[in-house]
C-alpha positions as CSV (number, residue, x, y, z in Angstrom):
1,X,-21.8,-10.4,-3.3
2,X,-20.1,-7.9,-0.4
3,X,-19.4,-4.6,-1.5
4,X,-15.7,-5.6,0.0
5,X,-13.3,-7.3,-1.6
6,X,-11.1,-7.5,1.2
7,X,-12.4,-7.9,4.7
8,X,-9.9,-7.9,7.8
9,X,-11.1,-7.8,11.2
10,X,-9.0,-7.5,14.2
11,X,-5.6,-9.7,13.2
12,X,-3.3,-10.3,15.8
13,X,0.2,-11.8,14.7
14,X,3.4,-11.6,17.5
15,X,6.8,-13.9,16.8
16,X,7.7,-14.4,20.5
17,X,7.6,-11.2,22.3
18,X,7.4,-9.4,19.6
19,X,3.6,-8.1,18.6
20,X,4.0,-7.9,14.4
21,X,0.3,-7.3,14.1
22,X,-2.2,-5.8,17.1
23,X,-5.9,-5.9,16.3
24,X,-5.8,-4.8,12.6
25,X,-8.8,-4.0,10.3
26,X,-9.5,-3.2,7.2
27,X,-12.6,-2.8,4.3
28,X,-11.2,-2.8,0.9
29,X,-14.0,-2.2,-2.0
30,X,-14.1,-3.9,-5.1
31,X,-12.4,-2.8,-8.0
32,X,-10.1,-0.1,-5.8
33,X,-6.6,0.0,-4.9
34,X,-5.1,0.3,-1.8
35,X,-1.5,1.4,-0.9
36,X,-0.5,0.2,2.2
37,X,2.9,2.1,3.6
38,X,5.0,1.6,6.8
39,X,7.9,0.9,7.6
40,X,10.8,-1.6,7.4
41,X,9.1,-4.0,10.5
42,X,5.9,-2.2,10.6
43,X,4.1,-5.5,9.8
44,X,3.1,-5.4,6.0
45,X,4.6,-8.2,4.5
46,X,3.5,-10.4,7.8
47,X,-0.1,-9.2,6.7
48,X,0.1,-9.8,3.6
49,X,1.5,-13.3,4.1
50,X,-2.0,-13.7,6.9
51,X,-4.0,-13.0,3.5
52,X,-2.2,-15.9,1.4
53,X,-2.7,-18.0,4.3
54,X,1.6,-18.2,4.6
55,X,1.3,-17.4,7.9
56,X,-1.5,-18.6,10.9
57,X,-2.4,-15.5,13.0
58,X,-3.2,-15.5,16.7
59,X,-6.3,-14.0,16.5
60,X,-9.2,-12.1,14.4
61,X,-10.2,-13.3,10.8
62,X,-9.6,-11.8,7.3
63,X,-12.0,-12.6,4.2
64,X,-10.2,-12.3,0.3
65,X,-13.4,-12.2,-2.4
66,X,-15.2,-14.5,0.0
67,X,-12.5,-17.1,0.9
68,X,-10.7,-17.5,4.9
69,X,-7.2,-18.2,3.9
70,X,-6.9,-20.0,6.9
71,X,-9.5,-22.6,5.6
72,X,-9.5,-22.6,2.0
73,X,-5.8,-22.0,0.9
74,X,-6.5,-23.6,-2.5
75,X,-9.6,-21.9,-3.1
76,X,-7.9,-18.2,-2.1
77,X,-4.9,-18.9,-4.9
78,X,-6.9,-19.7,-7.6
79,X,-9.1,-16.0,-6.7
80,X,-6.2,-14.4,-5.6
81,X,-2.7,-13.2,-7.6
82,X,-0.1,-12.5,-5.9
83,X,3.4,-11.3,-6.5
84,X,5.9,-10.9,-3.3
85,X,9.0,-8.5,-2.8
86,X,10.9,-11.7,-2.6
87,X,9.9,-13.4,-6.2
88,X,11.9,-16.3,-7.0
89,X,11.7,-18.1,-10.4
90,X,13.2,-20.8,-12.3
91,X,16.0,-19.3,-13.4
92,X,16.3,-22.1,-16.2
93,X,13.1,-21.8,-18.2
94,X,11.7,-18.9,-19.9
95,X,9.1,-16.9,-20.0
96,X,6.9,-19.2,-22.0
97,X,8.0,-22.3,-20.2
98,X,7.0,-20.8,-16.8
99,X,3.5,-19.6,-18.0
100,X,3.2,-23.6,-19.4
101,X,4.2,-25.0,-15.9
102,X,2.1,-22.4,-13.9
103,X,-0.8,-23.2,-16.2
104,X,-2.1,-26.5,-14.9
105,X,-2.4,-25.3,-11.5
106,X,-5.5,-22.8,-12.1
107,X,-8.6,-24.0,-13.8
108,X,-9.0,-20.3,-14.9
109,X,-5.9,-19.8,-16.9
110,X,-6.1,-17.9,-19.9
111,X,-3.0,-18.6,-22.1
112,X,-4.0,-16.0,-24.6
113,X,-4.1,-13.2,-21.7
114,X,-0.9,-14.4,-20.4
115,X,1.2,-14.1,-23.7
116,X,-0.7,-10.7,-24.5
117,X,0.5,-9.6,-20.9
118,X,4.3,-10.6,-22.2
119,X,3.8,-8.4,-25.1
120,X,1.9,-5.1,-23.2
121,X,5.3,-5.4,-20.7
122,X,7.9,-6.2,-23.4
123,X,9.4,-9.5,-21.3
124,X,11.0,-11.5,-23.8
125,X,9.5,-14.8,-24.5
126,X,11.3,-17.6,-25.2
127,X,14.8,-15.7,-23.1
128,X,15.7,-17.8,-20.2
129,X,14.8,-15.9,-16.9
130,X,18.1,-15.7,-15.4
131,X,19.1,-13.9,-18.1
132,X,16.3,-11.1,-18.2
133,X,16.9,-7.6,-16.2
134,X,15.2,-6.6,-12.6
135,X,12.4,-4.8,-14.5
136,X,11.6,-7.9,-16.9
137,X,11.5,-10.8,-14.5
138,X,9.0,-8.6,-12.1
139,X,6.8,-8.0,-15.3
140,X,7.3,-11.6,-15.8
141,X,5.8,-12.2,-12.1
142,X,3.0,-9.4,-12.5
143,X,2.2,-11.5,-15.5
144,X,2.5,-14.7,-14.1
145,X,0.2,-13.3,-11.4
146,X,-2.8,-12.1,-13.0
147,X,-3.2,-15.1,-15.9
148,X,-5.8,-16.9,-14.1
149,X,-7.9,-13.3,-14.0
150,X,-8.2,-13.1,-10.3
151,X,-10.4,-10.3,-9.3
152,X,-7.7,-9.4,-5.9
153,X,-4.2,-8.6,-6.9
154,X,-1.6,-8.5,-4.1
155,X,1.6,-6.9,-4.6
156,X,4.4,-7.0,-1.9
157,X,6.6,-4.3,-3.4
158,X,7.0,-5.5,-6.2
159,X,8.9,-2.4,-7.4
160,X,11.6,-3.1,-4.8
161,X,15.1,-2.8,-6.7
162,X,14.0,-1.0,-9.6
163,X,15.1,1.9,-11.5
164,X,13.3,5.2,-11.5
165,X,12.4,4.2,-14.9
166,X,11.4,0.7,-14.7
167,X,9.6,2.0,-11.6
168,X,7.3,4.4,-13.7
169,X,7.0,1.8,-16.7
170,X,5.6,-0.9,-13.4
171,X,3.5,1.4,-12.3
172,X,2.0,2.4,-15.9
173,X,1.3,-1.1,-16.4
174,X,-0.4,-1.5,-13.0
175,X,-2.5,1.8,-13.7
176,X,-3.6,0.4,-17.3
177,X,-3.7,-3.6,-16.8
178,X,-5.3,-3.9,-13.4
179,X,-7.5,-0.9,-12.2
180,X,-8.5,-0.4,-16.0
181,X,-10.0,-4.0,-15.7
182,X,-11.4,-3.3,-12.1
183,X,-9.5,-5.5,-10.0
184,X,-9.1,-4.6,-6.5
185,X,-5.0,-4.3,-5.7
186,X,-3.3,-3.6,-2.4
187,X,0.1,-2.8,-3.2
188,X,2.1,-2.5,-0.5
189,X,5.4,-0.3,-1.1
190,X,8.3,2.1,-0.1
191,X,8.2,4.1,-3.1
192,X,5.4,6.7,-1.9
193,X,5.7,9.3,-4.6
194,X,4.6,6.8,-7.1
195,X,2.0,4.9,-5.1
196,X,-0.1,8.2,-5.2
197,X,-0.6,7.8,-8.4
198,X,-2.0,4.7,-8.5
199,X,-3.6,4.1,-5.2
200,X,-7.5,5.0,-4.6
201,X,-6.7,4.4,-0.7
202,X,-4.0,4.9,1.8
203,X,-3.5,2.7,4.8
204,X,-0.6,3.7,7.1
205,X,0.4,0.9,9.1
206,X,3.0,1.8,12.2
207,X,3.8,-0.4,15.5
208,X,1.7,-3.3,14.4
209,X,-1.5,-0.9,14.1
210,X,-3.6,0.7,11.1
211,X,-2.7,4.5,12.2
212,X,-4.7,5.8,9.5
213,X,-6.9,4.4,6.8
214,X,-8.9,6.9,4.3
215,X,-9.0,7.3,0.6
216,X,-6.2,9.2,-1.0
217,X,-7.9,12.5,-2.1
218,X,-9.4,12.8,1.5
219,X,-6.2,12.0,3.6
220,X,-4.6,15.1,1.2
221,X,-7.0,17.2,1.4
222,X,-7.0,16.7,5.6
223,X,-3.7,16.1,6.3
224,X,-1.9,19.6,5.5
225,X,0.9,22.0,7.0
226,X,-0.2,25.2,8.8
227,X,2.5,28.0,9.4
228,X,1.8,30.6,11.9
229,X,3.6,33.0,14.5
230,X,5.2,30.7,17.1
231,X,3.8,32.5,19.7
232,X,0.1,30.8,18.9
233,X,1.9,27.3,20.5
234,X,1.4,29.5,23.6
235,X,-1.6,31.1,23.3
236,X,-3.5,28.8,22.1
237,X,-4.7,25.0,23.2
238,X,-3.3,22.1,21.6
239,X,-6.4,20.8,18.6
240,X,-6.7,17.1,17.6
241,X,-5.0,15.6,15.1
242,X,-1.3,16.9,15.1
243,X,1.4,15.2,13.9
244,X,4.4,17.1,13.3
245,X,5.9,20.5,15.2
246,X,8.8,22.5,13.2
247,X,10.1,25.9,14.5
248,X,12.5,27.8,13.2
249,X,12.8,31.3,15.0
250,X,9.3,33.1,15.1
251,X,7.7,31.2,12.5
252,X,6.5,27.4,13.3
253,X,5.1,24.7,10.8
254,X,2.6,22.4,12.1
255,X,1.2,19.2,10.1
256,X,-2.0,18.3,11.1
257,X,-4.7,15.7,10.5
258,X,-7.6,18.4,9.8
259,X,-5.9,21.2,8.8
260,X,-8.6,22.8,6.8
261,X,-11.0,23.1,10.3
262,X,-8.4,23.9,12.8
263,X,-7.0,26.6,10.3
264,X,-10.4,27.9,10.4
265,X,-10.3,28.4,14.1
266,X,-7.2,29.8,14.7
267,X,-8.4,32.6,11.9
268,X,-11.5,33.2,14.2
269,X,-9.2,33.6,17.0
270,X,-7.2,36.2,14.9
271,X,-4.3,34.0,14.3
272,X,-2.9,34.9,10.5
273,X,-2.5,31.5,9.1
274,X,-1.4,30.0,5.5
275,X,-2.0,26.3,4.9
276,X,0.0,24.3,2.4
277,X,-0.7,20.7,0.5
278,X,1.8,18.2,1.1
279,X,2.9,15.2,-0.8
280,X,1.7,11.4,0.1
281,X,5.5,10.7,1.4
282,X,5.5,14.1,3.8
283,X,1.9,12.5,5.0
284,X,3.6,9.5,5.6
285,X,6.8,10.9,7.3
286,X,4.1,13.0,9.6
287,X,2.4,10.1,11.0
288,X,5.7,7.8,11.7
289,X,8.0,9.9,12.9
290,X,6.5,13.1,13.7
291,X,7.3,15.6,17.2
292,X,3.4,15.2,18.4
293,X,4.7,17.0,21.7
294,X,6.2,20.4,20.2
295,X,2.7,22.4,20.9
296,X,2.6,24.6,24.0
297,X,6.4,24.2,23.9
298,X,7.6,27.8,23.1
């Protein structure tokens, strides 16, 4: 058995003129989870729909705990849970009458997990669905979801529309229910300051392309703000790896992508320098929509 549950090699997705996806690749181990930020039209949910075989890309191949979505779409949902930002159920039935009519279509299903997962997220069993709240009928998808025990969980913001609350209380569950029991998740998502809880691994996805892919203690620990004289744009040369330029008078901030050895150098070349941590979302905001062009600018 591969080391990776998730295997994407070089996927290539364009609607018209338009290039959604260019040449994207991925490794995703088993048992970790990956958080996969960008933007509204960076290309996530047309990625994630690739990997549940919704959608036929142009080129490259992608590989989901051994099955090609493209070949073996029956195969990949019984292996594979999945809950989209879009989740649309039968508004009619409850909870227990959806697990019943979901429950034929995996040989796997395991009725005594799915009612256990009903009481762990407190969704109301025998309530019709249209008459649940935001944060019950997504716990009713999550649940949904993962009753056949699939070892790959994909979530397409499934948080979308929730309270700050019901947020937390989603991603509790997520932290206790699926990474407890080693599954491997990529959760894609806007709400950044409570993926980096959850999320072993980052993936930054910007203009179709994989910008930056590391785990989450490493991207921290690399990416970090450096504040210095703004005189140093001047003197010194422009290092690798920045992503954002702020000056205000005298004093400039500078995010860059290996902080901790470009700090080092510009102490060597006398340059007094304090570095600061930054928060998964400031990463995030770096890389998309960072001034790259501010050095050497006085």
């Amino acid at each position: 058995m591969s080391d990776s549950a998730v295997s994407i090699v070089s996927l290539s997705k364009s609607f018209g003129p338009k290039c959604v996806l260019d040449r994207v690749s991925l490794e995703i181990p088993r048992g970790q989870t990956l958080a996969l930020l960008g933007r509204n039209g960076a290309g996530k949910t047309t990625l994630i729909r690739i990997l549940m075989g919704l959608v036929k890309p142009d080129g490259g191949r992608a590989l989901i705990d051994g099955c090609n979505p493209r070949f073996e779409p029956l195969e990949l949902r019984r292996r594979v849970g999945y809950l989209a930002e879009d989740q649309t159920m039968y508004g009619w039935m409850t909870a227990n009458e959806l697990l019943r009519f979901l429950e034929p279509f995996y040989p796997t299903w395991n009725d005594r997990l799915a009612q256990s997962y009903l009481d762990r997220f407190a969704v109301p069993a025998n309530t019709r669905i249209d008459k649940m709240s935001k944060g019950q009928t997504v716990k009713l998808g999550l649940a949904a979801a993962l009753a056949h025990e699939p070892q790959v969980a994909i979530l397409d913001d499934p948080a979308l529309g929730l309270d700050p609350v019901a947020r937390k209380e989603f991603n509790r569950d997520l932290v206790e229910h699926l990474q407890a029991e080693g599954r491997t998740v990529i959760y894609s998502s806007h709400l950044l300051d409570e993926v980096e809880a959850v999320a072993d691994r980052i993936a930054i996805l910007d203009g179709g392309r994989i910008v930056r892919h590391e785990s989450t203690e490493r991207l921290q620990e690399s990416v970090q703000r450096l504040s210095f004289a703004a005189s140093v744009l001047v003197s010194q040369p422009c290092p690798p790896g920045v992503l954002d330029v702020r000056c205000a008078g005298e004093t400039c901030e500078v995010v860059i992508d290996g902080a901790p050895q470009v700090a080092r150098d510009l102490q060597l070349a006398g340059v007094a320098v304090s570095m600061a941590s930054m928060t998964l979302d400031d990463i995030f905001q770096a890389f998309v929509t960072g001034n790259k062009e501010g050095w050497n600018q006085p």
